[in-house]
C-alpha positions as CSV (number, residue, x, y, z in Angstrom):
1,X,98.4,90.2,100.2
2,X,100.0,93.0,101.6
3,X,98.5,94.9,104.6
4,X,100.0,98.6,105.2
5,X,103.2,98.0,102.9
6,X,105.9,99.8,103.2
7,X,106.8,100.9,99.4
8,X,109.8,102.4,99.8
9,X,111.7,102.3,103.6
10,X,113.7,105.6,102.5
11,X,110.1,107.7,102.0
12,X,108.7,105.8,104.9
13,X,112.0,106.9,107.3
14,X,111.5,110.6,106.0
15,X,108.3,110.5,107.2
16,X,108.9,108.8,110.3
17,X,112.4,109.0,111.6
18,X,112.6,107.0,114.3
19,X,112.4,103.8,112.2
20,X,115.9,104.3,112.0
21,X,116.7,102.5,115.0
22,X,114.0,99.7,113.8
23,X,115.7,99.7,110.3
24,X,119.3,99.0,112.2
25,X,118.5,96.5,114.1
26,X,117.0,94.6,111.4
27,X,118.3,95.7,107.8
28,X,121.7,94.1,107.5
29,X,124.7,96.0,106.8
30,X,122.4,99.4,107.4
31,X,125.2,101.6,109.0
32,X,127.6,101.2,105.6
33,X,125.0,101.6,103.2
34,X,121.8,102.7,104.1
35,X,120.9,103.2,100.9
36,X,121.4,100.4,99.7
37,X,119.6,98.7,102.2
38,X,116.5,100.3,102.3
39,X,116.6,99.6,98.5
40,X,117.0,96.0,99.0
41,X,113.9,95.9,101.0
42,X,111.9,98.7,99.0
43,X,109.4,96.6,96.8
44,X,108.7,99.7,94.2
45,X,112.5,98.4,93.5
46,X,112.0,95.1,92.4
47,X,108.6,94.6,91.4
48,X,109.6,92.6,88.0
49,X,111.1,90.3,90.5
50,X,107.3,89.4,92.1
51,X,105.4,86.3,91.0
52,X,102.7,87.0,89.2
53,X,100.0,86.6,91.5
54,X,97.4,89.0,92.2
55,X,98.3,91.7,95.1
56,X,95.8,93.0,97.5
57,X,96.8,95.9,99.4
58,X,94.8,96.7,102.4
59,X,95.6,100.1,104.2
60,X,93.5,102.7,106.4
61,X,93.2,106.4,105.7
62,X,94.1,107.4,109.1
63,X,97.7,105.0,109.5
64,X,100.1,107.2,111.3
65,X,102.7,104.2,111.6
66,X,102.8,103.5,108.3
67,X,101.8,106.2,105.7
68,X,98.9,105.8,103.2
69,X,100.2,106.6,100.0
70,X,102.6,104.0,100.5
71,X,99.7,101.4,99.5
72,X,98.5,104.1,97.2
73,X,102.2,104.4,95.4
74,X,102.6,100.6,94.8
75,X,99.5,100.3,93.4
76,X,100.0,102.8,91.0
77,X,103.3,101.0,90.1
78,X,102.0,97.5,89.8
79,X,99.3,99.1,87.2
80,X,102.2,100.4,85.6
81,X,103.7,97.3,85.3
82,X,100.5,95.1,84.5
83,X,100.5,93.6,87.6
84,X,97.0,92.5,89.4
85,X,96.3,94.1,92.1
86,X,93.5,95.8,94.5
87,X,94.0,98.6,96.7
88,X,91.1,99.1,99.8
89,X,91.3,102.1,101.9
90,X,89.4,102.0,104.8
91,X,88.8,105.6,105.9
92,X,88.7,106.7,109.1
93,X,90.8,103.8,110.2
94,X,93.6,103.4,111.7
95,X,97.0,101.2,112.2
96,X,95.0,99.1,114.0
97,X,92.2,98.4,111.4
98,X,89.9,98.6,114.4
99,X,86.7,99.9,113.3
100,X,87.1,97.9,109.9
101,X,88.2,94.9,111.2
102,X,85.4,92.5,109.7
103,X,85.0,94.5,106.1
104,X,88.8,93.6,106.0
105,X,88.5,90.0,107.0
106,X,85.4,89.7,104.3
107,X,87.7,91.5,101.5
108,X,90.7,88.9,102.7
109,X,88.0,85.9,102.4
110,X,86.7,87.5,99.0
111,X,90.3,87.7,97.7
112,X,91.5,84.3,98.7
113,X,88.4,82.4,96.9
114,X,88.9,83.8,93.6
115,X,92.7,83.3,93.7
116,X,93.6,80.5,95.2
117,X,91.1,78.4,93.5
């Protein structure tokens, strides 16, 4: 389960530069290869690497800390890849996931019992 992922750190630091202090402080060896480390910690990178268990992605329309079409991109790429997975966008909705707050906690609930039985 995955809730407002971020896909790839180098589109999310394009779209919201001041992760880069963020990213330093907690991506080792950032300052001699940033590339490299945002990579390492990109999931669209390594997705044959995931367990196959089921993915449920959970982001709001309105996110401005973490963009939407990240959530959107990796689902797109698990399809790609066969890999099951649910994307839920709750519109209107923010960070936060204030206004959605029990339709996410349902959807969670919903998820769990038909995986992890």
């Amino acid at each position: 389960m995955a809730t407002k992922p971020n896909t790839s750190h180098k589109k999310e630091l394009n779209w919201r530069p001041m992760m880069e202090k963020v990213y330093r402080g907690r991506f080792p060896d950032y300052d001699n290869n940033k590339s490299a480390a945002l990579a390492a910690r990109s999931v669209i990178n390594w997705l044959d690497e995931l367990p196959d268990t089921p993915v449920l992605l959970l982001h709001c329309s309105e996110d401005k800390r973490v963009n939407p079409e990240q959530s959107r991109t990796l689902a797109a790429a698990l399809d790609q890849v066969k890999h099951k997975n649910k994307l839920v966008i709750y519109e209107g909705d923010n960070h936060g996931l204030v206004k959605n707050r029990q339709a996410m906690e349902q959807e969670v609930i919903a998820w769990l019992d038909e995986y992890m039985k």
